[in-house]
N, C-alpha and C positions, 0 to 999 in steps of 0.2 A: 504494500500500500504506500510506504513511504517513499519509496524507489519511484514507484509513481507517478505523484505527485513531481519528484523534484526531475523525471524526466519532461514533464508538461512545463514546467518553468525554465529548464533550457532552454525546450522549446521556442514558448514563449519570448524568450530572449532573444534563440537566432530568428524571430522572423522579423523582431526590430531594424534587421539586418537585412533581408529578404524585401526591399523597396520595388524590386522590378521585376519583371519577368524578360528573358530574350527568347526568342525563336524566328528563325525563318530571315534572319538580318535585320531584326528590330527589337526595341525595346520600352516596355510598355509597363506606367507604373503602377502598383498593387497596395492600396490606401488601404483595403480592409483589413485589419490585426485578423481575423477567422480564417478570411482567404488564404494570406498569410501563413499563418501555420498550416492548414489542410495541407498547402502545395507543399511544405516544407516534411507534414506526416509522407507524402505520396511519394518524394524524394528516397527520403529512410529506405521507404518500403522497397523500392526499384533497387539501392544499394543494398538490402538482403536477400534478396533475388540470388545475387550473386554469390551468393554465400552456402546457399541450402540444396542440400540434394533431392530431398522431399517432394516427394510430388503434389502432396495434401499443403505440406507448409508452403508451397509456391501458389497453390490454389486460394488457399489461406489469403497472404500478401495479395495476390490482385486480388480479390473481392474487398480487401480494406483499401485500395486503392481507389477502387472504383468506385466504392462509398462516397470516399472524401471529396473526390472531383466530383459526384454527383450533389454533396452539398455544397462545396464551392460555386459549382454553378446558380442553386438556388437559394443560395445569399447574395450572388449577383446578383440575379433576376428582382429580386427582391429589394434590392437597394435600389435598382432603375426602376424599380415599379413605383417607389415610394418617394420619390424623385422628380416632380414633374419635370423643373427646370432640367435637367439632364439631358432632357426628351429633346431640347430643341439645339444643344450644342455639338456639333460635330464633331467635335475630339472628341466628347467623352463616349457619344455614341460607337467611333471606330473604335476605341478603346476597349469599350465593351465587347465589339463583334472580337477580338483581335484575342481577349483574355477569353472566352466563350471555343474558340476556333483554337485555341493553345489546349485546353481543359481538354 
């Protein structure tokens, strides 16, 4: 339990760190602390990937992967939705498609 706890507060800490995302020769920045972390849980998971020989424990790792970016998605969605202004700015709209299309 303790262990925990103070791996969610690393966490926590490296996403303070985790400003942007890159892909594809761009770079696009990541405001939400949730998003944040999820992409940073989704990370982890990809790097023990590489580590197990398990066929269940790899099945395991993607389906918590595929969790996290399916909430990350829908705390985006959710932050544009609750957003009117958002609606009508072109950055933040490509941004959205750009972090959406990255997930």
């Amino acid at each position: 339990m303790w262990s925990q706890e103070l791996i969610e507060k690393t966490r926590e800490r490296q996403s303070s760190s985790l400003t942007e995302i890159s892909w594809a020769g761009r770079s696009v920045p990541v405001k939400n602390e949730q998003v944040r972390v999820l992409l940073l849980n989704v990370e982890h998971n990809a790097a023990q990937l590489a580590d197990t020989t398990s066929d269940e424990h790899r099945l395991s790792l993607y389906e918590t992967m595929m969790k996290g970016l399916v909430e990350a998605q829908q705390i985006l969605r959710d932050e544009y939705k609750d957003d009117p202004v958002s609606h009508f700015d072109i950055h933040i709209v490509i941004f959205m498609i750009f972090i959406h299309i990255y997930i």
